[in-house]
N, CA, C and O atoms as a Tinker XYZ file with bonds, in Angstrom:
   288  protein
     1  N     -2.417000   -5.368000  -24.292000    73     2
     2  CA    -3.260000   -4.313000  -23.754000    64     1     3
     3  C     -4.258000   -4.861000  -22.731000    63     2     4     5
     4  O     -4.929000   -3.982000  -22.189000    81     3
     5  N     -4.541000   -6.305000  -22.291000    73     3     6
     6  CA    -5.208000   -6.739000  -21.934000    64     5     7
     7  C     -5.044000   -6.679000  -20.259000    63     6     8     9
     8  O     -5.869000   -6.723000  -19.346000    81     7
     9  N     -3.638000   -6.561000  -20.296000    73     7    10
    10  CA    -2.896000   -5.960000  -18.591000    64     9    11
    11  C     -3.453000   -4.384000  -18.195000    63    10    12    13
    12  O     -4.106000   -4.039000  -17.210000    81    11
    13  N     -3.030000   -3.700000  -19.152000    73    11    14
    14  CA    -3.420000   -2.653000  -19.286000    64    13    15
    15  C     -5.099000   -2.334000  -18.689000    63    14    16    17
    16  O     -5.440000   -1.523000  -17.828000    81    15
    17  N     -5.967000   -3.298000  -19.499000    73    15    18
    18  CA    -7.208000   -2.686000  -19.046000    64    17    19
    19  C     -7.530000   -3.231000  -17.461000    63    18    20    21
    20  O     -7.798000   -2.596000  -16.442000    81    19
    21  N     -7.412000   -4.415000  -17.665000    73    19    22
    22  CA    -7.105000   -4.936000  -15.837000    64    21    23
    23  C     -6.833000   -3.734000  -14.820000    63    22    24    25
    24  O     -7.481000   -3.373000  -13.837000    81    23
    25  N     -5.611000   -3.216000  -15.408000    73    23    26
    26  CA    -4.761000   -2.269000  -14.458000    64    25    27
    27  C     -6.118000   -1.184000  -14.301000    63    26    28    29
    28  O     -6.724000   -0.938000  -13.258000    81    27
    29  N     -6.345000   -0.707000  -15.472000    73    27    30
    30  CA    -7.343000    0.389000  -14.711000    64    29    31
    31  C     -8.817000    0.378000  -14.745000    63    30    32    33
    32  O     -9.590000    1.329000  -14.860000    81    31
    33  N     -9.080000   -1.010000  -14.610000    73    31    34
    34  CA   -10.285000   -1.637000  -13.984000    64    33    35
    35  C    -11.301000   -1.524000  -15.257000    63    34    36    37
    36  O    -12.405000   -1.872000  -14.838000    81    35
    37  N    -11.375000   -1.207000  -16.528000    73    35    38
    38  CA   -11.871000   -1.467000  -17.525000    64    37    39
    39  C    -11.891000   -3.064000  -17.413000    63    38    40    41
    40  O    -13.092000   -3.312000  -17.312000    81    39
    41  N    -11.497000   -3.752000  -17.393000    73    39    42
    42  CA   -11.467000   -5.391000  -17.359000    64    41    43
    43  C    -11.201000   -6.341000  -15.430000    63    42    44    45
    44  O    -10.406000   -6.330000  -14.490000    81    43
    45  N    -12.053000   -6.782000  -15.712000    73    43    46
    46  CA   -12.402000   -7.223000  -13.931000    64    45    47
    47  C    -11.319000   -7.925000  -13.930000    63    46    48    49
    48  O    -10.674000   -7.737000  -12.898000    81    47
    49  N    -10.757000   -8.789000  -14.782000    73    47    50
    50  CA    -9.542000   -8.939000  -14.875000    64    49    51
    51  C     -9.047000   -9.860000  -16.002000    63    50    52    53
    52  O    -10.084000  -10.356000  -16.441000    81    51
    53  N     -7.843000  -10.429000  -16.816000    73    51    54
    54  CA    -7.215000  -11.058000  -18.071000    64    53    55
    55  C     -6.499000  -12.121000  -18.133000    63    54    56    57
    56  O     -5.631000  -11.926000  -17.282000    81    55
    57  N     -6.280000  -13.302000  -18.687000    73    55    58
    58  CA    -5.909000  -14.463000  -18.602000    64    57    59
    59  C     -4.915000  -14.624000  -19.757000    63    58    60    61
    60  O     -5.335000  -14.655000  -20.913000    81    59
    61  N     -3.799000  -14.713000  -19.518000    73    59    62
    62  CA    -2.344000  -14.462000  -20.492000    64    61    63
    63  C     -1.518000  -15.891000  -20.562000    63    62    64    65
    64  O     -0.698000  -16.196000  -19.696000    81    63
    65  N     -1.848000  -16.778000  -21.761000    73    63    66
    66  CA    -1.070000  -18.123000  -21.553000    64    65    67
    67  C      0.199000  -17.951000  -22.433000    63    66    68    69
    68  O      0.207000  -17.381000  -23.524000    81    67
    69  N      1.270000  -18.517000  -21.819000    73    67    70
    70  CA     2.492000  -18.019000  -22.116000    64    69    71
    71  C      3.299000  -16.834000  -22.229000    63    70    72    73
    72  O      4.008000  -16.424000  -23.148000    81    71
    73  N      3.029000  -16.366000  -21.065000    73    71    74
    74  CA     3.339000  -14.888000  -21.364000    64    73    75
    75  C      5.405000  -14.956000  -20.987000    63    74    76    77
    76  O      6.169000  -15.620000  -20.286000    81    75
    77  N      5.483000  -13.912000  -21.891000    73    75    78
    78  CA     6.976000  -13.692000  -21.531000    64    77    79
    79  C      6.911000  -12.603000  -21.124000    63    78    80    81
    80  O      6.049000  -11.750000  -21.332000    81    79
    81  N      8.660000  -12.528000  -19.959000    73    79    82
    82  CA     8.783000  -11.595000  -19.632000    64    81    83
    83  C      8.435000   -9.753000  -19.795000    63    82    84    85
    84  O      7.928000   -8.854000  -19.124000    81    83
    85  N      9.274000  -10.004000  -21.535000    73    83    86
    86  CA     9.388000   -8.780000  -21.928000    64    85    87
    87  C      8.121000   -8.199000  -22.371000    63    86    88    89
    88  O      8.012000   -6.988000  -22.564000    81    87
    89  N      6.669000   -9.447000  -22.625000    73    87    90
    90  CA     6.019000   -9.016000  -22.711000    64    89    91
    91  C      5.269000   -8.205000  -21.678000    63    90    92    93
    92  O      5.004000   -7.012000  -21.826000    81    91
    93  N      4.889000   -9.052000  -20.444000    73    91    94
    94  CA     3.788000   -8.631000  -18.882000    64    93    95
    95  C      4.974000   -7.826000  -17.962000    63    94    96    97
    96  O      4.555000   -7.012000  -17.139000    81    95
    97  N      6.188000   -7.997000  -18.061000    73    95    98
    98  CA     7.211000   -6.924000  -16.357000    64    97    99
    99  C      6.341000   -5.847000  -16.511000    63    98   100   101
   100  O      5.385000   -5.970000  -15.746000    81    99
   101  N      6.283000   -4.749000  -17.257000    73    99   102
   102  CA     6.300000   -3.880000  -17.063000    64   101   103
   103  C      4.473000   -3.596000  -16.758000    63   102   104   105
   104  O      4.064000   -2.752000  -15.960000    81   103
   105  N      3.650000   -4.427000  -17.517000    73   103   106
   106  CA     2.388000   -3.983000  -17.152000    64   105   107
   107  C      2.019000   -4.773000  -16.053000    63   106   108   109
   108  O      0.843000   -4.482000  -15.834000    81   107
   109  N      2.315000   -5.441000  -15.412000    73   107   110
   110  CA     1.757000   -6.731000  -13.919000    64   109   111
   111  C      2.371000   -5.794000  -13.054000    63   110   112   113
   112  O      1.759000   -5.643000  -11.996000    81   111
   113  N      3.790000   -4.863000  -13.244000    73   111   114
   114  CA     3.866000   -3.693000  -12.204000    64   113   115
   115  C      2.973000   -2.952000  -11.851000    63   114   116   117
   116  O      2.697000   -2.637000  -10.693000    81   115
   117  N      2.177000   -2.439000  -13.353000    73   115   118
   118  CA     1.251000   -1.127000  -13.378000    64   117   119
   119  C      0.159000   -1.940000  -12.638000    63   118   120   121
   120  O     -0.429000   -1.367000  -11.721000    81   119
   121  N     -0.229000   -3.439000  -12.996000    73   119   122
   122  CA    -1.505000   -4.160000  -12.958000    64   121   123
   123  C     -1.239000   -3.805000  -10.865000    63   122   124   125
   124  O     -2.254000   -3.397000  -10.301000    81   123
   125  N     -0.291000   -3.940000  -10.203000    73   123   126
   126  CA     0.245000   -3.868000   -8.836000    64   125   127
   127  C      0.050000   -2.708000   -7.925000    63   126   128   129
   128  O     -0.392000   -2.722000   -6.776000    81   127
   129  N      0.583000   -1.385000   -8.864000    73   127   130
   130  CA     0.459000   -0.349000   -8.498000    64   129   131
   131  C     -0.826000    0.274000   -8.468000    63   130   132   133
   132  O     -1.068000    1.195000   -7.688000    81   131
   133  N     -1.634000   -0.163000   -9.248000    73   131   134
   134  CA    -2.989000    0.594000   -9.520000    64   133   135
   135  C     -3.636000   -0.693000   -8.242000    63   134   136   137
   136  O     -4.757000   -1.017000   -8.636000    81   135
   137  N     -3.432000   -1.141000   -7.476000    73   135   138
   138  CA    -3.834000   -2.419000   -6.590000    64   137   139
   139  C     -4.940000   -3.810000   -7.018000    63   138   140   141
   140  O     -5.950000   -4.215000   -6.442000    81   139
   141  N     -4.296000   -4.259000   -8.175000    73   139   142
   142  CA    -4.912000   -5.192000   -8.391000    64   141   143
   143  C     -3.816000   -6.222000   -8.368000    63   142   144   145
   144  O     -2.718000   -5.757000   -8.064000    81   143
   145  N     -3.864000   -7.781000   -8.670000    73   143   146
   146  CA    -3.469000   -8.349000   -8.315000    64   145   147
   147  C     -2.881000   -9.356000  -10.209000    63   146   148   149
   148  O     -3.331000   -9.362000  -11.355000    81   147
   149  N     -1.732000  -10.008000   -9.506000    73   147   150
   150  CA    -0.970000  -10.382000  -10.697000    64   149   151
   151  C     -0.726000  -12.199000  -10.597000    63   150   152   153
   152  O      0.407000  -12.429000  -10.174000    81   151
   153  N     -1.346000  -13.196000  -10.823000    73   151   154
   154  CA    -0.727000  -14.423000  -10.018000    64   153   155
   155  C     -0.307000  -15.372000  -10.965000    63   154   156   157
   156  O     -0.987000  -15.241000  -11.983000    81   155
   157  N      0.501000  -16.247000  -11.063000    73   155   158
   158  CA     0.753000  -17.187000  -12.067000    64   157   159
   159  C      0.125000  -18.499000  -11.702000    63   158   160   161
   160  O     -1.055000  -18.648000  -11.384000    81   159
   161  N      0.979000  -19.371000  -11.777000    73   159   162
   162  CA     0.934000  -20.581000  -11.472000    64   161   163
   163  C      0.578000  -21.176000  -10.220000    63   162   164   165
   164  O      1.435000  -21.097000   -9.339000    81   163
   165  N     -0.965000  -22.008000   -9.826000    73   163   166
   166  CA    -0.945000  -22.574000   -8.661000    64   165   167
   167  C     -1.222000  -21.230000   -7.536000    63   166   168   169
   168  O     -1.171000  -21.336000   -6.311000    81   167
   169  N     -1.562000  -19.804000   -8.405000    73   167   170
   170  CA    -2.155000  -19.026000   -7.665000    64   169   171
   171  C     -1.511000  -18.306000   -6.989000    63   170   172   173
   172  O     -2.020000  -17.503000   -6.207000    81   171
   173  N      0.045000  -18.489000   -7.199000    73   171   174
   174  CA     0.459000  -17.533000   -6.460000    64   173   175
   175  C      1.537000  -16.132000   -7.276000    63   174   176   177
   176  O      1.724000  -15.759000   -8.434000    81   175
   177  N      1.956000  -15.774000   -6.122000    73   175   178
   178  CA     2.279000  -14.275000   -6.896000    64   177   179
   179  C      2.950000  -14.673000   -8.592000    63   178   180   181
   180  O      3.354000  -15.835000   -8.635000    81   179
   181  N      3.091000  -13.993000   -9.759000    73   179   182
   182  CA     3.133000  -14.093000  -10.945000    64   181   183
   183  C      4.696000  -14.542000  -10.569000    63   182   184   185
   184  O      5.001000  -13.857000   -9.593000    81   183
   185  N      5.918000  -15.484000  -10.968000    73   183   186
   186  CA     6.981000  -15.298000  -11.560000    64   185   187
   187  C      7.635000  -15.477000  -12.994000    63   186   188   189
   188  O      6.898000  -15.941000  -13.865000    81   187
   189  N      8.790000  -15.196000  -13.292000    73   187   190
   190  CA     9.117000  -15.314000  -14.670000    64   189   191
   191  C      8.968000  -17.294000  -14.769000    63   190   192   193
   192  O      9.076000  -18.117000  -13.859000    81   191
   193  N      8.704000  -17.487000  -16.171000    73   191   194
   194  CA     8.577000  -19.115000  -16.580000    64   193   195
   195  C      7.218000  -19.629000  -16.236000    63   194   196   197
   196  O      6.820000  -20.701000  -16.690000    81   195
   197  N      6.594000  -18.982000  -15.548000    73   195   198
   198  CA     5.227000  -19.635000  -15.068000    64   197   199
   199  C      4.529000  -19.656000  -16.408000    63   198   200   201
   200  O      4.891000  -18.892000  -17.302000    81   199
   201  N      3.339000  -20.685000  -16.600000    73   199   202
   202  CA     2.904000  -20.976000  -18.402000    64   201   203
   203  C      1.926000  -19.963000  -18.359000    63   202   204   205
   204  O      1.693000  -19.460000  -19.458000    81   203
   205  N      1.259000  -19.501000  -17.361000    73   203   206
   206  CA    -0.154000  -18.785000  -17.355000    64   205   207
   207  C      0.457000  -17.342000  -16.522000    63   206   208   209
   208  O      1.535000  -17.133000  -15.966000    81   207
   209  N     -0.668000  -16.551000  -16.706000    73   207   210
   210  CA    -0.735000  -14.621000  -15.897000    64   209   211
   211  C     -2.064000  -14.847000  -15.572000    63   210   212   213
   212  O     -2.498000  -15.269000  -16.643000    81   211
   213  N     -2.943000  -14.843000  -14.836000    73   211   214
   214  CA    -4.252000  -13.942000  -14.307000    64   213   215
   215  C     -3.498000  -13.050000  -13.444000    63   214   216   217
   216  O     -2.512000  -13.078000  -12.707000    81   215
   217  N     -4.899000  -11.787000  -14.090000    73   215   218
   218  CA    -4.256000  -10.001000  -13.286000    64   217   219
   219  C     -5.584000   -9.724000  -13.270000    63   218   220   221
   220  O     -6.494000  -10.393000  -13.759000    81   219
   221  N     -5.649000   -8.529000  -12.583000    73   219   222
   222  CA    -6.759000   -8.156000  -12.434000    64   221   223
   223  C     -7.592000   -7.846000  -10.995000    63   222   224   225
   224  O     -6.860000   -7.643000  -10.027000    81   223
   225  N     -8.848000   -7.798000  -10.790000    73   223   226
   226  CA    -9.269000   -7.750000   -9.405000    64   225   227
   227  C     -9.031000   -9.143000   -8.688000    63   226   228   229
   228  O     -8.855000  -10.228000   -9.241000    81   227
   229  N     -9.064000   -8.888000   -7.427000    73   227   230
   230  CA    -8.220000  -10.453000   -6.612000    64   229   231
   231  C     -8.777000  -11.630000   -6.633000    63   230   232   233
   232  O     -8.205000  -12.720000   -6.627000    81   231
   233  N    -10.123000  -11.363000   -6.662000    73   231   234
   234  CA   -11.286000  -12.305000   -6.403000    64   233   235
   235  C    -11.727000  -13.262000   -7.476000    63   234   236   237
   236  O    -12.225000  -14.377000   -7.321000    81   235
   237  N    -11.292000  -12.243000   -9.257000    73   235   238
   238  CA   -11.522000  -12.555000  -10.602000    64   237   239
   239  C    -10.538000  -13.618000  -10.587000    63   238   240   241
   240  O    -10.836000  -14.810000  -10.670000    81   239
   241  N     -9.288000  -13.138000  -10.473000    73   239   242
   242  CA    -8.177000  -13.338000  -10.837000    64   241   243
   243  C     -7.634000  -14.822000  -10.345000    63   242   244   245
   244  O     -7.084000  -15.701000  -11.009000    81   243
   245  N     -7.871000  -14.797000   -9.395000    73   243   246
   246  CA    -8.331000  -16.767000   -8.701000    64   245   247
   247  C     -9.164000  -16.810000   -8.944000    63   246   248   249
   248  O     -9.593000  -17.481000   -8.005000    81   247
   249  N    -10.251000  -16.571000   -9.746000    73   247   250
   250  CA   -11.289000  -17.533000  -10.480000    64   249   251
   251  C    -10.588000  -17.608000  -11.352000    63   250   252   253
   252  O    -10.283000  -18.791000  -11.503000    81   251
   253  N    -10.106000  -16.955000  -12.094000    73   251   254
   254  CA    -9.381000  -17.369000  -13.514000    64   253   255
   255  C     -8.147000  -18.517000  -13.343000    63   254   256   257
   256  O     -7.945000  -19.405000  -14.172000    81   255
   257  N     -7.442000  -18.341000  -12.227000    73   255   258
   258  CA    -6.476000  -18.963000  -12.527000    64   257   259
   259  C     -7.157000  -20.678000  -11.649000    63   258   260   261
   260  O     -6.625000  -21.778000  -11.796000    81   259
   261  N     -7.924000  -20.498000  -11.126000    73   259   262
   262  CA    -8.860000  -21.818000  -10.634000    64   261   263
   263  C     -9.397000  -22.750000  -11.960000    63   262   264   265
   264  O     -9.008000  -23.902000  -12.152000    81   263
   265  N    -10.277000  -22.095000  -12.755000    73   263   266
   266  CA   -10.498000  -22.446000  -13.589000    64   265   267
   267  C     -9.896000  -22.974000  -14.793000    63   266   268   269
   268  O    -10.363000  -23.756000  -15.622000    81   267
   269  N     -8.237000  -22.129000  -14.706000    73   267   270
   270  CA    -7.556000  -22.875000  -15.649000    64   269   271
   271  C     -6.706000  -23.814000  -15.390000    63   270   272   273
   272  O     -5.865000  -24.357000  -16.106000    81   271
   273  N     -7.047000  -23.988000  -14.099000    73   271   274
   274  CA    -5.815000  -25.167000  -13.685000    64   273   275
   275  C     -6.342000  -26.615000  -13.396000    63   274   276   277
   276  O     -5.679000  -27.626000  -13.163000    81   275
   277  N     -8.054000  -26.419000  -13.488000    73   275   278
   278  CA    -9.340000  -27.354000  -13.335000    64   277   279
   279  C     -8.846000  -27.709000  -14.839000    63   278   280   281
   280  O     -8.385000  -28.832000  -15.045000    81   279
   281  N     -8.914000  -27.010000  -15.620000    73   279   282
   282  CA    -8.743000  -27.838000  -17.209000    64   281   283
   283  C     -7.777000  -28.407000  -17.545000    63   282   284   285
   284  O     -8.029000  -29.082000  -18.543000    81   283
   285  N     -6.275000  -28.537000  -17.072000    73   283   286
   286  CA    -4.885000  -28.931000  -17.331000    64   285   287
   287  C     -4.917000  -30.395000  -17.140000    63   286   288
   288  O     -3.891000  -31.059000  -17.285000    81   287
């Protein structure tokens, strides 16, 4: 649900480690359509296998995924 609130801006944005497919396809669409932003690994657009999801507003969302890639 944490895509979910991202998507409609209840959450500036959510940090998802290990996410699988079947879990995030369908909400990183919604997180897309509602125009926020979805990125995986190294910041760029989300793909399947990547270990991490930041979604959310664009600006959050590379802080999040900045920050978690500072700790690895």
């Amino acid at each position: 649900m944490d895509l979910v609130g991202a998507a409609e801006s209840r959450l500036a944005a959510c940090l998802c480690i290990g996410p699988k497919p079947w879990d995030v396809a369908a909400r990183t669409a919604l997180v897309r359509e509602w125009g926020m932003t979805a990125l995986g690994q190294g910041s760029r657009r989300i793909t399947f296998g990547s270990p991490v999801l930041a979604a959310g507003r664009e600006a959050v969302a590379n802080e999040l995924m900045a920050r978690w890639e500072t700790q690895l």
